[in-house]
Structures are given as C-alpha cells and as structure tokens.
C-alpha positions in Angstrom: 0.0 0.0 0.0 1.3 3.8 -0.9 2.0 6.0 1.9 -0.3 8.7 2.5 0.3 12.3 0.6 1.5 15.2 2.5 2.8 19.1 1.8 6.0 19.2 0.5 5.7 22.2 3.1 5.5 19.3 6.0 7.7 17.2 5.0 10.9 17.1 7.6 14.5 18.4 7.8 16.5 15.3 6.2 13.7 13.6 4.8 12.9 12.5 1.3 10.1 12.3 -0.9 8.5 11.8 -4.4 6.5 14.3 -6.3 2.7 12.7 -6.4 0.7 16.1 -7.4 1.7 19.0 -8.8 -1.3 22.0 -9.8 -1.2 22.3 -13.5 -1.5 25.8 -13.1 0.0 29.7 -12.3 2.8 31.3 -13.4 4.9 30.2 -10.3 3.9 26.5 -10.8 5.2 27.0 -15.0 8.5 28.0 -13.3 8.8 25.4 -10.8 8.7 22.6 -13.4 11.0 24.6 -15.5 13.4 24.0 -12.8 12.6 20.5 -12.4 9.9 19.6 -10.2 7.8 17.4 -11.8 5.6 14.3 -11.0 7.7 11.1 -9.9 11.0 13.8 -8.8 12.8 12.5 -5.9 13.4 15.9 -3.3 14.8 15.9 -0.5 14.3 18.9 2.5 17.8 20.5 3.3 16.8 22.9 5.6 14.6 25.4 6.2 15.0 29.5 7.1 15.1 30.8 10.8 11.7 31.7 11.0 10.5 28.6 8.8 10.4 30.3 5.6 11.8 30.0 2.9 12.4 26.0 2.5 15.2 24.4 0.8 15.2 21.3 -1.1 17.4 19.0 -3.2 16.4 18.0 -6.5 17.9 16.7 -9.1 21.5 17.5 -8.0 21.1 21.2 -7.2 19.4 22.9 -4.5 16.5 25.0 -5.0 14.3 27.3 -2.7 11.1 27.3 -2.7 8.1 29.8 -0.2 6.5 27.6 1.8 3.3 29.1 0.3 4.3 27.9 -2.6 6.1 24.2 -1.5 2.1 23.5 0.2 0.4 23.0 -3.2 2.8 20.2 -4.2 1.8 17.0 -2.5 4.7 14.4 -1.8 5.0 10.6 -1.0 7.5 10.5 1.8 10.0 7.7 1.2 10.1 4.9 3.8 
C-alpha cells in the first residue's frame, strides 16, 4: 500500500520524498517545473530558514528554494 500524501511544506529536515501532485497551473507553478519539479521527482528537504520560511530542497542535483506558500500545493510521498 502507498503512503499517505502530505505538503512538500510538512515534510521534515533530512527527509525525502517523491512528487505525487503538482497544480497544472500559475505562473509560479510554470517556473517550478521549469526548474525540475515534476511528477515522480525525488526531493529531499535540506533545511529550512530561521523563521521557517523559505524551504530548501534538493532536486535533481542542485538545491533549489522554494516559499512555503508555494512548496504546500505540491503534495509528496515521503519515502520509507
């Protein structure tokens, strides 16, 4: 059985996670995929600001941060 889908926004310091769902729409969501999130992308959360915001993940061999705002509407499997 799959694991249940979080937030990429909840997912933990250290942990990693495949892209499930991705919105298909937005300017900032065109970008995003630009970059390399897509559906079935392995992340993984590096750290996150101070205050919690701004997050910063690994994918794909580069790090890339991302508003948490903006890291909430893409839903993750968490790896086990």
């Amino acid at each position: 059985m799959a694991a249940a889908l979080i937030k990429l926004s909840d997912l933990t310091v250290g942990a990693s996670a495949t892209v499930r769902k991705f919105p298909a729409q937005g300017a900032a969501f065109i970008r995003l995929r630009e970059m390399g999130l897509l559906t079935g992308t392995q992340v993984t959360l590096v750290r996150t600001a101070p205050l919690g915001d701004p997050l910063e993940i690994k994918v794909r061999g580069y790090h890339l941060t991302l508003r948490k705002v903006d890291a909430a509407h893409v839903l993750v499997e968490p790896a086990l």
